[in-house]
N, C-alpha and C positions, 0 to 999 in steps of 0.2 A: 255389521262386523267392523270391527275396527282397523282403520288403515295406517300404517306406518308411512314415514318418511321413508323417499328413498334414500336417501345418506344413512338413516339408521339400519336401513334396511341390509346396506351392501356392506356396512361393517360387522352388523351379524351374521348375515351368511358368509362373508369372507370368512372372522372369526371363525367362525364353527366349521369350517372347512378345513384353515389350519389346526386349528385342535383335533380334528379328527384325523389329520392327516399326520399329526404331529404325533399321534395316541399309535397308531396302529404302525409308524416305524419305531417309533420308541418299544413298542411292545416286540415287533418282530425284530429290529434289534437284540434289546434285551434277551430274547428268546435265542437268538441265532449265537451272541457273544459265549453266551454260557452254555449252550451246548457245543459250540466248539471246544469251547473252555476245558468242559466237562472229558470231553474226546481226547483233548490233549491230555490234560491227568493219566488218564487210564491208558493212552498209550505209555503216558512217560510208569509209570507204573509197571508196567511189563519190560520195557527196554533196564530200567532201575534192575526190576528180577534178575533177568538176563547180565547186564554188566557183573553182579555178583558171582554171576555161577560160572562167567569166563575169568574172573580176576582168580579165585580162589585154586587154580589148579598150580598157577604160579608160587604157592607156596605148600606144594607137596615136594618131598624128597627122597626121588626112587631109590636112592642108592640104598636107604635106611629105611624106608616103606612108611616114612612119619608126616607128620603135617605141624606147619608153624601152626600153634593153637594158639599161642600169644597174639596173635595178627587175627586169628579168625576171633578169637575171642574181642578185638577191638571194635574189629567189622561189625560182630553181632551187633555189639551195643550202640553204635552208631548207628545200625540201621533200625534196632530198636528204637530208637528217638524218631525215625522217616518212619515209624508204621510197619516198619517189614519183621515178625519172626522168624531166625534162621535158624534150621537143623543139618548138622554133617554129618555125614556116614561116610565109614569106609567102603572100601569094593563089595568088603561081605555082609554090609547091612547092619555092623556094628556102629554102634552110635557116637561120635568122637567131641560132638559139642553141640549141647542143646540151650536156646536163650531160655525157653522156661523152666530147665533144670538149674539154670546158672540162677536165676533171679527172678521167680515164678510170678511176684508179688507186682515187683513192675511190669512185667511180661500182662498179666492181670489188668494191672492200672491204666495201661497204655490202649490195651483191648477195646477196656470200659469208656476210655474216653473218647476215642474215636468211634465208637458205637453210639453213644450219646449223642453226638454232634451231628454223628451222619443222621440219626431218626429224629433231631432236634430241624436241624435245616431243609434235612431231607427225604422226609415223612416216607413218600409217593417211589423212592427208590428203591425199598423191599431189598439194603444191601446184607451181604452176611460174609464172613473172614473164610476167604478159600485159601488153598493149599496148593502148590506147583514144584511138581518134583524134577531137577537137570540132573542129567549126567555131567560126571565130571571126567574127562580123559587126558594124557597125556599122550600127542599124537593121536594111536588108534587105539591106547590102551585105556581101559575101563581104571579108574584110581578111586571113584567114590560117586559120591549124591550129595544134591545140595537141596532141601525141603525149604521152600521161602512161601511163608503164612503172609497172607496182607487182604485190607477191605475191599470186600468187590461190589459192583462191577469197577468202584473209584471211591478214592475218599479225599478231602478239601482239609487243608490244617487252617489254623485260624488265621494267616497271613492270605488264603486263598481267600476265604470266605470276607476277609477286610479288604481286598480287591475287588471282589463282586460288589460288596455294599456300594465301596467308591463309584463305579463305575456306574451304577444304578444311580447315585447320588446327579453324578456328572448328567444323567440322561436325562434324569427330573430339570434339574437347573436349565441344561440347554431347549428343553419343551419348554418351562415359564419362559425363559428372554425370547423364546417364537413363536411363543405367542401375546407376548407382550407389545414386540416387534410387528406381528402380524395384523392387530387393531390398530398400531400406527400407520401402518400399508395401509389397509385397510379406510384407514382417516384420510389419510392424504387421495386414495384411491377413489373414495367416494365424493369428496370435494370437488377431484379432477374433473368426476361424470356428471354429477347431481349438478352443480352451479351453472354450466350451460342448459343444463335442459330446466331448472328453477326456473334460470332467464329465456328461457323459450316460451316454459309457460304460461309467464308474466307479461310476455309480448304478445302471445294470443288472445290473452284476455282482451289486452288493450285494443288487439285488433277486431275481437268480438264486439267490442263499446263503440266500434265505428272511429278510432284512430290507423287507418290504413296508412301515414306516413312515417309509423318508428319501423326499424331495423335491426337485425342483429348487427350490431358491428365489429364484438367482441372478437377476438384468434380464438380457434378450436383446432388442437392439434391432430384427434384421433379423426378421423375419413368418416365412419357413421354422424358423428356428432355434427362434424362442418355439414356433411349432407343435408340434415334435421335444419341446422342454420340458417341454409340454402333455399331447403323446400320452405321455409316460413317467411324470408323475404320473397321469395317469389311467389307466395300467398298473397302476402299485404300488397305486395302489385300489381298481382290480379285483381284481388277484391278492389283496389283503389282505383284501377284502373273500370271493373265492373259497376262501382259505385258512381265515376263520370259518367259511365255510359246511360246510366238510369235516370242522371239527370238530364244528360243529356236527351236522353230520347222523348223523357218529360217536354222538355223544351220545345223540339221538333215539332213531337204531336200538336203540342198547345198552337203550336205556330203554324203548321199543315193546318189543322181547324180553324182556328182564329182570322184566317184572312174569307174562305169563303162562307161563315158564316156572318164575319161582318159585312160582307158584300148583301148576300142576303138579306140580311134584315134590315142593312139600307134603304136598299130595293123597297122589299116589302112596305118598310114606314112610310116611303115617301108616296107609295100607290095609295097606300093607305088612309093615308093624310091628304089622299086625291092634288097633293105639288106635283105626281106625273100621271100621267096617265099608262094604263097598265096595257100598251103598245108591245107586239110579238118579239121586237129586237128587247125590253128591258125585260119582258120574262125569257129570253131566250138567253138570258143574260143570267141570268136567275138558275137556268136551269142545266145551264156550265158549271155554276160554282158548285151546285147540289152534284154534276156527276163528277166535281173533284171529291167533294167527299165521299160521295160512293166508293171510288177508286183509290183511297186513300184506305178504308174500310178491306176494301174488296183485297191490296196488298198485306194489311193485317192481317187477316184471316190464311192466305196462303204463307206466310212468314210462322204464322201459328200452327197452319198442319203441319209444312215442313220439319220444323222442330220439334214436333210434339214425339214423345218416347215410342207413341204408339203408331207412329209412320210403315203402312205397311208398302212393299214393296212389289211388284208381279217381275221378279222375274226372268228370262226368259235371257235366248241368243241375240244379240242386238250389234249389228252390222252399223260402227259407227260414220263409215267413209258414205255411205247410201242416206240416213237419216240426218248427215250435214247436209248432204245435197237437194233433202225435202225441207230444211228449216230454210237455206237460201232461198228457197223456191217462194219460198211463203212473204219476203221481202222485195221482192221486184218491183215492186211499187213504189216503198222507200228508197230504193237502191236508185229508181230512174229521175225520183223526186229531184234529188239529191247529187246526178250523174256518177255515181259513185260504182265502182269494179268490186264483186266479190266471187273468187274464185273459189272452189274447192279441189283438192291435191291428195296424193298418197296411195296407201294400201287401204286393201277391207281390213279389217280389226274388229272382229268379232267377240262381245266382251258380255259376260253374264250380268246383266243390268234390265229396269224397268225403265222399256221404252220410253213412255208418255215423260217421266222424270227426265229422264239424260235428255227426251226431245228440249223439255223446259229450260235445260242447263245451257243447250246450245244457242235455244233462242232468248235468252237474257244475255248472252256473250255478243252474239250477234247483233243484237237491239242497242246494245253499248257501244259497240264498235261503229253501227254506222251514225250514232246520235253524238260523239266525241270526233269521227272522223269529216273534215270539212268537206266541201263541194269538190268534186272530184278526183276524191280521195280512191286510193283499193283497200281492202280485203282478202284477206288471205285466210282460207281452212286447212290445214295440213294435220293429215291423218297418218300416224306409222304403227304399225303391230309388233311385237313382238314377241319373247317367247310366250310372260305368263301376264302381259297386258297390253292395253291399246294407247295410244296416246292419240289426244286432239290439241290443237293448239288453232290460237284463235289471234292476228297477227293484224294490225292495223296501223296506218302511219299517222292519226291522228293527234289530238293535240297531249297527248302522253299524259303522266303521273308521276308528281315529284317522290324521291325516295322517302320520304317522312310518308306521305298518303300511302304509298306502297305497302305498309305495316298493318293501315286498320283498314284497309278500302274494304274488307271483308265482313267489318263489323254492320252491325243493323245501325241503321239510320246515318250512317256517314257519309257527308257528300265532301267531295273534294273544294268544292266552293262553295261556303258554309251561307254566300250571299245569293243561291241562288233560288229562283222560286220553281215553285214543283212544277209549274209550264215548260220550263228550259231545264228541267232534268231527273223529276221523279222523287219519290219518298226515300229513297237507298236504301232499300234493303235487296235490291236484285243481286247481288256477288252474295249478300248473306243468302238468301236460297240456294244460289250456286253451290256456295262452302257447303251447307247442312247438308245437299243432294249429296253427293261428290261422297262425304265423309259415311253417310248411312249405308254407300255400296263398298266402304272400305277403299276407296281412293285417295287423291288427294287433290290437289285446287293450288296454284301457284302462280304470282304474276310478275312479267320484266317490264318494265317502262322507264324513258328517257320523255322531261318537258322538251316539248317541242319536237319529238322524232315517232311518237306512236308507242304501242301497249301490244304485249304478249303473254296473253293466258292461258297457261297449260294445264289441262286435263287428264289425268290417269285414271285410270279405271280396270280394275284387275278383271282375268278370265274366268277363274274360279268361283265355282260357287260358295258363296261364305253364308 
């Protein structure tokens, strides 16, 4: 199917929305003017009747029982010219002045031609020449009849009918200038929307080709569109930022591998080569490096369930102030290693969660805290509940985390000191299990630390089952 531009696109549906819009008041217009139009006539038509039949008693004369006929004879004929036939009668129905007696022919002519007009203009009108008889009185006294013939229900003289046309003329005109008007809207309207989102989609491209460091930089005035702006820079700094991390992690592993395999096969060559002899301390030696790798392996793999979509979950009511104080439990070793205090504090906080998981959460928390906190350092568990969650918090005066590390400490493979070796601290991905754990039960995972003053990791975890 073939696809349109959007700029083309918004100037034809605009377009044709004003035209349509422009069609059906012009039409209901049109329609509404002329039957008001029409309304008025045939009122004035009747009042016109009426005026005549209250003027004319003014020129009867009781005294002599006569009637100006010079006057009415004027009236006739002037009203012969507006369309109206007039008949006088006396009181007794005698006839005192008739226009088609007076001058049949025009009377005829006048007829014909307003009959013409009306079935020429006004086909659907079905009009025909009635008849309306007034009394004529003087006070309460009966003095005559006034019979006044004219087109009904209305009839339009050619001044009426050159004012419709006008007026139709004027409605055409102002539809073309709006909608001539309305594809310039329209143009301007479509440039307004189309040019940032062109330039949106030209930025995506480029961010699909692996240029993660262009920007919208452009002003957008309308709120959706700066949003759109928004969400595609903070695309490209994701991705750009997801794109270091991949090299990064590249890096790491190479470099997690690379050292106990070259020990290894050191080792190995030099036995081999019988320059050592293959003595219990250099296989024992051998078989240190092999369980860094195992152990390096062995955190992939749990880095990899955690994350994986299909992480299922057991679970169940889990009593977090009780299961801090089984993960302490399991550290006393370390703790006396090291003389180091860890307490744990608070309320029960009973929170819908997969034990084994949140256990794992506490004890990567824990594992950190006392491996970051020097010789005779504390610990601190602090457990509070409340309505619709529990909080844990994990509190150590060790040797803290500067604000810049505070941002990714979360991320897989990040170690705060990039110079160290996996003996003195591990592959980093413990906070990333923490995060994926934390996030899969619908919590959240947050951390406060000052260098040199110690590190505070708080744990939410909601009650509800989700």
């Amino acid at each position: 199917m073939k696809q349109h531009g959007l700029r083309s696109s918004i100037i034809f549906r605009f377009a044709l929305i004003v035209v349509v819009v422009i069609a059906v008041v012009s039409v209901a217009s049109n329609f509404l003017i002329n039957r008001q139009f029409e309304q008025y006539v045939e009122e004035q038509q009747g009042v016109r009747a009426a005026e005549m039949a209250q003027n004319l008693p003014f020129q009867y004369d009781s005294a002599s029982d006569t009637w100006n006929l010079d006057y009415v004879h004027g009236m006739g004929m002037y009203a012969l010219n507006e369309g109206y036939i007039i008949k006088l009668y006396d009181r007794r129905g005698e006839v005192l002045w008739d226009a088609e007696n007076h001058d049949m022919t025009l009377c005829h002519q006048v007829m014909a031609v307003i009959e013409k007009r009306m079935q020429e203009e006004r086909p659907d009108l079905k009009g025909d020449f009635v008849t309306k008889r007034y009394e004529l009185t003087e006070g309460e006294e009966l003095i005559g009849y006034l019979d006044v013939s004219y087109y009904s229900p209305y009839y339009l003289n050619e001044n009426a009918f050159q004012f419709l046309s006008a007026l139709n003329r004027i409605l055409i005109a102002v539809g073309a200038l709006s909608i001539v008007g309305a594809i310039f809207m329209g143009l301007l309207l479509a440039n307004y929307i189309a040019k940032p989102i062109s330039r949106t989609v030209e930025i995506t491209k480029q961010i699909s080709a692996g240029k993660y460091n262009i920007r919208f930089q452009d002003e957008v005035g309308t709120r959706e569109l700066s949003e759109l702006a928004q969400a595609v820079n903070q695309m490209a700094e994701s991705l750009g930022q997801q794109e270091a991390m991949r090299k990064r992690l590249t890096s790491d592993v190479a470099h997690e591998l690379r050292t106990p395999l070259a020990n290894v096969s050191s080792y190995l060559e030099m036995m081999s080569e019988e320059v050592w002899e293959p003595t219990p301390e250099r296989l024992g030696n051998c078989y240190d490096e092999l369980q860094r790798l195992s152990g390096l392996v062995a955190d992939l793999e749990r880095l990899q369930q955690v994350e994986s979509e299909n992480l299922k979950l057991d679970k169940r009511e889990v009593d977090l102030l009780e299961l801090a104080g089984t993960v302490v439990r399991q550290f006393e070793t370390r703790l006396k290693a090291k003389r180091q205090r860890c307490t744990v504090d608070g309320s029960h906080a009973a929170v819908w969660a997969d034990e084994s998981r949140i256990q794992q959460v506490i004890t990567n928390l824990v594992s950190n805290a006392i491996e970051y906190t020097g010789e005779g350092g504390s610990i601190q568990i602090l457990v509070e509940d409340t309505c619709d969650s529990g909080i844990l918090r994990v509190r150590d005066n060790g040797i803290g985390i500067s604000k810049q590390d505070c941002k990714r400490i979360f991320e897989r493979f990040y170690r705060t000191d990039q110079s160290r070796s996996r003996k003195n601290g591990g592959a980093g991905i413990g906070l990333t299990i923490v995060k994926t754990i934390v996030w899969a039960h619908g919590g959240n995972v947050s951390v406060e630390s000052r260098l040199g003053e110690g590190s505070c990791f708080t744990i939410i975890l909601p009650k509800t089952k989700m």
